[in-house]
C-alpha positions as semicolon CSV with decimal commas, in nm:
position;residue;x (nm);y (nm);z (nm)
1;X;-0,537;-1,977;2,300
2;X;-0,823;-1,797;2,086
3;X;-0,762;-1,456;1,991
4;X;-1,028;-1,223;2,129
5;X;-0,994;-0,829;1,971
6;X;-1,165;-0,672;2,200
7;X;-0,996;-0,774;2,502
8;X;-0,662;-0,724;2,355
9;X;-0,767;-0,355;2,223
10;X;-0,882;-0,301;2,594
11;X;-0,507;-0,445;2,683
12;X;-0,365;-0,209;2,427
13;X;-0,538;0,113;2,474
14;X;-0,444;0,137;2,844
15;X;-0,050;0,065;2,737
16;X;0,096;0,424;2,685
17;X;0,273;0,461;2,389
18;X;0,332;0,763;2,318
19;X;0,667;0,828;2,434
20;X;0,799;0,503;2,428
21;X;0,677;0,203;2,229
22;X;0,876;-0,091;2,418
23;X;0,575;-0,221;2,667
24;X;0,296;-0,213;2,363
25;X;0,546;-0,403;2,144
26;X;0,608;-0,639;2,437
27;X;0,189;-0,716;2,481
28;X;0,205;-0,763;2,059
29;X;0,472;-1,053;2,038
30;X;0,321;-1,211;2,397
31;X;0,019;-1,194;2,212
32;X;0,170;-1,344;1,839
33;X;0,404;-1,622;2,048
34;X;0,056;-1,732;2,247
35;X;-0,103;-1,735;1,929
36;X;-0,253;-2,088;1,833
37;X;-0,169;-2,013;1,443
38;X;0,142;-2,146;1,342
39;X;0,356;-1,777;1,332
40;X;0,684;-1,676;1,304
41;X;0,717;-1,365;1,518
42;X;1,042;-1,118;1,502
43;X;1,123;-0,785;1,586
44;X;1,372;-0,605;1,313
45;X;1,683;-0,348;1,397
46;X;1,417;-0,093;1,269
47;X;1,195;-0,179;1,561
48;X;0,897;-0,313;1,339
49;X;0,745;-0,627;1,424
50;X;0,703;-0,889;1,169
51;X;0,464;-1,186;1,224
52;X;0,455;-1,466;0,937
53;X;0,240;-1,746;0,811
54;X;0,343;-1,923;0,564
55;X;0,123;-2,175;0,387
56;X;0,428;-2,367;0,224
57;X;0,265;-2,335;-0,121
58;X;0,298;-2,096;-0,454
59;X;0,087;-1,860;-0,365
60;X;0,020;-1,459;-0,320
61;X;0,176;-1,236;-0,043
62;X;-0,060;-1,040;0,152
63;X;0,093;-0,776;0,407
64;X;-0,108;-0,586;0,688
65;X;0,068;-0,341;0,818
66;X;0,011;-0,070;1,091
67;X;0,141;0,129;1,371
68;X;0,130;0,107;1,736
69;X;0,283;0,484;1,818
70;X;0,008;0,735;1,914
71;X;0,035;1,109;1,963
72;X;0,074;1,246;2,330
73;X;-0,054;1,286;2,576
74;X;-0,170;0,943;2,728
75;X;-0,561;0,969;2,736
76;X;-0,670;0,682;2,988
77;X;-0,860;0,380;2,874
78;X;-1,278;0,399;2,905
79;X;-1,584;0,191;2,803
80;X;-1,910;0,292;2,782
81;X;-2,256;0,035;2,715
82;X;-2,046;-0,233;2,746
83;X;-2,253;-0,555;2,566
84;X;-2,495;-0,335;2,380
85;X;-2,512;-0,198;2,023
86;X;-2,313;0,109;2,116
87;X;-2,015;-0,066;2,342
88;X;-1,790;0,192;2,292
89;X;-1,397;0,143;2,382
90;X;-1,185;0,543;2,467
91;X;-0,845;0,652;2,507
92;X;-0,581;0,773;2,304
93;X;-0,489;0,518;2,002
94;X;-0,838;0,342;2,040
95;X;-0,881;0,403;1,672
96;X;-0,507;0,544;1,602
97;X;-0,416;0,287;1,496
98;X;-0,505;0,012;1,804
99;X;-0,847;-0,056;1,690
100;X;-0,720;-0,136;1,347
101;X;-0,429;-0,306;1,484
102;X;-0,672;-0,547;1,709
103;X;-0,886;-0,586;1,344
104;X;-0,571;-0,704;1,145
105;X;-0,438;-0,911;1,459
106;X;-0,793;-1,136;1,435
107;X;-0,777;-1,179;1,075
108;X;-0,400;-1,224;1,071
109;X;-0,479;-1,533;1,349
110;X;-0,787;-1,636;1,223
111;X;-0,804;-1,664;0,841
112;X;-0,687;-2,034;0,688
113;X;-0,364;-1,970;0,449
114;X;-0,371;-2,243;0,210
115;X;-0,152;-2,055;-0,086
116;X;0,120;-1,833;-0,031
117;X;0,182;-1,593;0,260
118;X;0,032;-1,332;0,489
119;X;0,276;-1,095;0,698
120;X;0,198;-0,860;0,946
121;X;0,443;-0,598;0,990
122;X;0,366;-0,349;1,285
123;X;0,643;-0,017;1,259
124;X;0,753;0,219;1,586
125;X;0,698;0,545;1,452
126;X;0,429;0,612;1,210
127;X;0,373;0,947;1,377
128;X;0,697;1,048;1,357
129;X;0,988;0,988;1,104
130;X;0,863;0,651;0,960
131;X;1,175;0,502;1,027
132;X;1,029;0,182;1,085
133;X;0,786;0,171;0,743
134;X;1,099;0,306;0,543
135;X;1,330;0,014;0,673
136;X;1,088;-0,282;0,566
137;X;1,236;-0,470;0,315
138;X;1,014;-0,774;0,249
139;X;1,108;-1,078;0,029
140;X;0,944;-1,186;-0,173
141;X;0,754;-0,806;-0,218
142;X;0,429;-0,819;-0,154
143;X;0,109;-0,850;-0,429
144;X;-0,149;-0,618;-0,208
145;X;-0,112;-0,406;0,075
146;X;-0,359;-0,318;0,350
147;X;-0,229;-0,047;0,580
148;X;-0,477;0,015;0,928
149;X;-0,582;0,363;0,985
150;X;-0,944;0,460;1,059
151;X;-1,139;0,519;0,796
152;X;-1,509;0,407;0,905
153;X;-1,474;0,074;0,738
154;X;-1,429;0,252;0,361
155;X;-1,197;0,126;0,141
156;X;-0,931;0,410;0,084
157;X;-0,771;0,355;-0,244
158;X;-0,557;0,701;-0,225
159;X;-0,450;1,006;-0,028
160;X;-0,243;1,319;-0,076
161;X;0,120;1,306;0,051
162;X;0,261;1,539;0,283
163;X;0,581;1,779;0,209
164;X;0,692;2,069;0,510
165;X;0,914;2,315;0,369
166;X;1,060;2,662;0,507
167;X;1,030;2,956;0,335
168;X;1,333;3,201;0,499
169;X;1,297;3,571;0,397
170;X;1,640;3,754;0,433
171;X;1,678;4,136;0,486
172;X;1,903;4,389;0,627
173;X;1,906;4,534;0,991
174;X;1,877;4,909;1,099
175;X;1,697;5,081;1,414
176;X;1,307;5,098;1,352
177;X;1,333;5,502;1,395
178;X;1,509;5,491;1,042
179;X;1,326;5,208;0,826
180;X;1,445;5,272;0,561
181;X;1,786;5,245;0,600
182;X;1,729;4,863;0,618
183;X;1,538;4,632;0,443
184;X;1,253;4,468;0,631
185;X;1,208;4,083;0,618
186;X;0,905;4,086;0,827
187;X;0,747;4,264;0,540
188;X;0,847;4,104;0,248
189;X;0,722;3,796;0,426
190;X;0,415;3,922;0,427
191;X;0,390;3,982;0,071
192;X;0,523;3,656;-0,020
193;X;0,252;3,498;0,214
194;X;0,049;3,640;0,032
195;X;0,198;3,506;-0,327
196;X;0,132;3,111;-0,195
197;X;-0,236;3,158;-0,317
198;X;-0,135;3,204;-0,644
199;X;0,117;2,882;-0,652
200;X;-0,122;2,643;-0,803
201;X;-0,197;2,890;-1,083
202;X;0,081;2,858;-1,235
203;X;0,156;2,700;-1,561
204;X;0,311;2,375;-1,506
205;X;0,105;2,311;-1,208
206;X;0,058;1,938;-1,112
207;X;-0,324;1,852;-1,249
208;X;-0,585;1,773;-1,012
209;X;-0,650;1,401;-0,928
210;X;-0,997;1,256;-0,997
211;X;-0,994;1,085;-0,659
212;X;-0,783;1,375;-0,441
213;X;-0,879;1,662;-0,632
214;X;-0,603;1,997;-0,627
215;X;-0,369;1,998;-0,416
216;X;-0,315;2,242;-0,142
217;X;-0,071;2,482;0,006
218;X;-0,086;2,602;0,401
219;X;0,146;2,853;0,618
220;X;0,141;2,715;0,992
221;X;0,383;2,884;1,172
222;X;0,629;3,211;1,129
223;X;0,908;3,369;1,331
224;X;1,087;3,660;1,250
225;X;1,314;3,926;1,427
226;X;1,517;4,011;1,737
227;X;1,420;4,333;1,899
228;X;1,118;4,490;1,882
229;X;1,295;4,844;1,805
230;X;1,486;4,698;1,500
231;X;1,373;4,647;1,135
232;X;1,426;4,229;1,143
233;X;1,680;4,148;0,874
234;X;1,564;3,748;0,877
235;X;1,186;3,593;0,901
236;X;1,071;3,248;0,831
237;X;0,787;3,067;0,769
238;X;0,670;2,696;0,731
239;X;0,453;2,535;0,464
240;X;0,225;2,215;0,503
241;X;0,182;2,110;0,135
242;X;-0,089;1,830;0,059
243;X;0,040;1,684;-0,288
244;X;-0,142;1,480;-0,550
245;X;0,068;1,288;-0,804
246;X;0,349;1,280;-0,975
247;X;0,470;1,572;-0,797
248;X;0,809;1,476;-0,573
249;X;0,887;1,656;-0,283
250;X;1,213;1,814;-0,420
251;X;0,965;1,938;-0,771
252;X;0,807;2,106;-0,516
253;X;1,055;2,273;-0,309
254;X;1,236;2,435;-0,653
255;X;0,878;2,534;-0,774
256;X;0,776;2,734;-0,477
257;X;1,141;2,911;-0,462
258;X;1,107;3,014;-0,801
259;X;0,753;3,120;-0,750
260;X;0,851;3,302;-0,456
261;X;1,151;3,481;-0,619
262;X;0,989;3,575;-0,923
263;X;0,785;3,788;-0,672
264;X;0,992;3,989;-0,451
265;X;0,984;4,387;-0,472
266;X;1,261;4,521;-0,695
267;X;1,224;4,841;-0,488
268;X;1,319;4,656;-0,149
269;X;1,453;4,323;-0,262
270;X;1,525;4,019;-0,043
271;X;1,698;3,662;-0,064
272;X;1,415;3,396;-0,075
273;X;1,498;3,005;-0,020
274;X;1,280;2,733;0,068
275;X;1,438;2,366;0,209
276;X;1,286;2,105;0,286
277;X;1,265;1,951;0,635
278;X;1,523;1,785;0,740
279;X;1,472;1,379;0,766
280;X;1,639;1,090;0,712
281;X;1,342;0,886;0,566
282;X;1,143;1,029;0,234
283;X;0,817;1,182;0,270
284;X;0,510;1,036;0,287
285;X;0,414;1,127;-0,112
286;X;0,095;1,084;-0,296
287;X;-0,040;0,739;-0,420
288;X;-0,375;0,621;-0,581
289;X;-0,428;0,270;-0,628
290;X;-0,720;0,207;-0,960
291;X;-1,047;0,140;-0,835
292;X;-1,055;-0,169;-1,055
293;X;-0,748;-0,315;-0,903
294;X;-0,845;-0,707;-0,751
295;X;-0,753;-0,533;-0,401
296;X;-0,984;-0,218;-0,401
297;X;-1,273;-0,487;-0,559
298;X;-1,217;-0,794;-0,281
299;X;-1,211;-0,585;0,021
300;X;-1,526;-0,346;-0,075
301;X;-1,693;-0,632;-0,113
302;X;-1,604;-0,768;0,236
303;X;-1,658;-0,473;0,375
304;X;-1,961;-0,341;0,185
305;X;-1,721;0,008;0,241
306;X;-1,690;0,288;-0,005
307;X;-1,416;0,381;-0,193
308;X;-1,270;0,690;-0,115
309;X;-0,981;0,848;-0,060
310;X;-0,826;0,883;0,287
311;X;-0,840;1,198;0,424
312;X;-0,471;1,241;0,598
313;X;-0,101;1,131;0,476
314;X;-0,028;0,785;0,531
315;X;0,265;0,548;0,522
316;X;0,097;0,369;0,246
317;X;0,243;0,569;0,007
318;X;0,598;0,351;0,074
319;X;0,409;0,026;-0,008
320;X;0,212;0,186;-0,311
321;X;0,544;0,232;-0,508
322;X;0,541;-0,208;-0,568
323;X;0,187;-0,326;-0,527
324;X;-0,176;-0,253;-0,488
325;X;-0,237;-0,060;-0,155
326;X;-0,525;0,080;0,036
327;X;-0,614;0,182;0,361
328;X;-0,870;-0,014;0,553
329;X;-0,970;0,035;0,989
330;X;-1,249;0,061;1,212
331;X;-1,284;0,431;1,389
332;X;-1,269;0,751;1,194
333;X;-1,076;1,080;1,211
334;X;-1,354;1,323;1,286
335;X;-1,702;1,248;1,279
336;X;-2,019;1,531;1,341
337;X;-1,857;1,673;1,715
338;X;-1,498;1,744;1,595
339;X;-1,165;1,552;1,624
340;X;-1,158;1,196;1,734
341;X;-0,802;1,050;1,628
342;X;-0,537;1,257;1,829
343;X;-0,780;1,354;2,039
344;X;-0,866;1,372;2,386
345;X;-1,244;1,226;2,298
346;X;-1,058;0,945;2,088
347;X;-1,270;0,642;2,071
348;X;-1,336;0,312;1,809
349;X;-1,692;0,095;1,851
350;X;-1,633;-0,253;1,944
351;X;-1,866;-0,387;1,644
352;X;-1,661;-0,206;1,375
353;X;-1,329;-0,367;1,497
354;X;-1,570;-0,696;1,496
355;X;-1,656;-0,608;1,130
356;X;-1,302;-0,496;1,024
357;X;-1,164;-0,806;1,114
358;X;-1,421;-1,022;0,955
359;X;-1,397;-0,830;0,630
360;X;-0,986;-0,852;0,610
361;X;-1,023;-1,247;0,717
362;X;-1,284;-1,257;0,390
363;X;-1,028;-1,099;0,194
364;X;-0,742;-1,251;0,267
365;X;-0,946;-1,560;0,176
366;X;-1,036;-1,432;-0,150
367;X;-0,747;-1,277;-0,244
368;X;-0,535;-1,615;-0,122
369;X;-0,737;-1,792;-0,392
370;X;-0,567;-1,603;-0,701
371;X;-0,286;-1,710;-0,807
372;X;-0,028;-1,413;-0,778
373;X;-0,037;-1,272;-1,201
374;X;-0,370;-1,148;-1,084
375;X;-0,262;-0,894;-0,889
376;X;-0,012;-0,675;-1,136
377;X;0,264;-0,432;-1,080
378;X;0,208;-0,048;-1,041
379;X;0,371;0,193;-0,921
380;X;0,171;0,539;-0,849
381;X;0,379;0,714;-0,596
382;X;0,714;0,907;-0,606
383;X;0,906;0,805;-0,293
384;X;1,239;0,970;-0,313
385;X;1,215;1,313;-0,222
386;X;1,531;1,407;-0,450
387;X;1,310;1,276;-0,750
388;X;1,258;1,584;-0,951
């Protein structure tokens, strides 16, 4: 049967998953297996599901990749002006990452692979761990990567990576009549709150990227003490850092420790220690593909997009470490009201999934045409979070 986008985002939108993926993984392979392309359709131990077509000659491989997790809660499925320009399709994941999901599954279906091979690998959990993205293990590795996120049909050749750490402040207990008799963690963490806005001063500072610009540093949450008549002996604090290449999440964890330590009182002094959070897959790092690369060029000019960076952490960066990657969708993440991806007022325009579709198809087209020394090797993000 044809493959029509719009009725399966409708399809999609209303199928919760934010708890549990199973039923919107179910509607994907249906709607693969009913496909009339010639796919071969799996689901791995990871959870991700791979679709292939295979042309049977030498040839480049293409992989689309997104996610079908969304954030809670469930927002129901709406459309507004239904058949006009603004037809208008709401509800949680409509552009997070269902509407680019619907965009890759028309192109996937419709474009004409004459050389090499297209894959479309869908993971569980992008909103989570990533334990689905860090398990793919394609073969032969792919030549260009186009990961589905909304980004208002620009061409996102880069993003910052995202690293949590906590910051634990360690004192000494005593009863808040007699302060000084303990040492106050509470306190010190205030001070050393204070010391993140002078992290990035420092001298061996990672440099600013030309397409991400600094990178940034952000307290989000702090808990500290037991009883409110007792000097706390332990406070904590988390950190959202937004990193910029080459720095690795584990460089960045022993530079803000010894940034930190190099800053507590000597009159009052604390332990300081910073981990990382605990996960079993790496971080989502930093990555920048060039602007020049064949990938960036053949999909701006199906799109007639910007280039830009993307404006959130992405599981890009995991592809980005063995071929050209950017990130390409229908929708955006805010636009002039507020929030719109993870948000209650969540939405994606049926003519930009229309257009996203049509521009991957042309590029998947173009980029079938080169044979696959066109495309180079790079490698422009730092994966392992253990890398120093």
């Amino acid at each position: 049967m044809s493959f029509d986008p719009i009725d399966f985002l409708e399809r999609a939108v209303r199928t919760p998953s934010h708890e549990d993926v199973t039923a919107m993984r179910d509607l994907l392979v249906e709607t693969l297996e009913s496909a009339d392309a010639d796919v071969s359709v799996s689901v791995d131990d990871a959870g991700n599901t791979l679709a292939v077509r295979e042309s049977g000659r030498e040839g480049p491989h293409v992989v689309l990749n997104t996610h079908i997790d969304t954030v809670p809660p469930h927002v129901s499925f709406s459309r507004e002006g239904r058949g006009t320009d603004d037809d208008t399709i709401r509800g949680r994941g409509s552009c997070d990452a269902k509407g680019p999901l619907a965009a890759m599954l028309a192109a996937f279906l419709g474009a004409r692979v004459e050389r090499g091979r297209v894959t479309l690998a869908v993971t569980p959990d992008e909103e989570t761990n990533s334990t689905g993205a860090a398990a793919l293990d394609f073969d032969p590795e792919p030549d260009a990567v186009i990961v589905g996120e909304p980004t208002e049909l620009d061409v996102c050749n880069a993003a910052k990576g995202r690293f949590q750490a906590t910051v634990t402040v360690r004192g000494a207990n005593a009863h808040a009549a007699e302060p000084q008799a303990g040492v106050n963690a509470v306190r010190a963490a205030g001070d050393l709150l204070a010391a993140l806005d002078s992290f990035d001063d420092r001298a061996d500072r990672p440099e600013s990227s030309d397409a991400l610009g600094a990178a940034t540093l952000t307290p989000t949450t702090i808990e500290g003490g037991t009883a409110t008549n007792q000097v706390p002996a332990t406070c904590s604090f988390v950190v959202d850092r937004r990193s910029v290449p080459p720095e690795s999440a584990e460089g960045f964890r022993s530079a803000l420790e010894d940034h930190l330590q190099a800053r507590v009182s000597t009159e009052r002094p604390v332990e300081v220690s910073v981990a990382l959070a605990d996960r079993t897959t790496p971080f989502l790092a930093a990555f920048e593909t060039p602007t020049d690369s064949r990938l960036v060029e053949t999909l701006r000019a199906a799109s007639d997009g910007a280039v830009r960076p993307f404006g959130a952490a992405t599981e890009a960066s995991y592809f980005a470490e063995v071929a050209p990657t950017v990130v390409f969708g229908p929708g955006s993440l805010a636009d002039d009201e507020g929030a719109v991806a993870h948000a209650p007022r969540e939405y994606v325009r049926t003519a930009d999934v229309t257009r996203a579709a049509d521009a991957i198809e042309t590029a998947l087209a173009d980029l079938q045409s080169k044979a696959r020394t066109c495309f180079g090797r790079i490698r422009t993000s730092l994966r392992n979070p253990n890398t120093p």
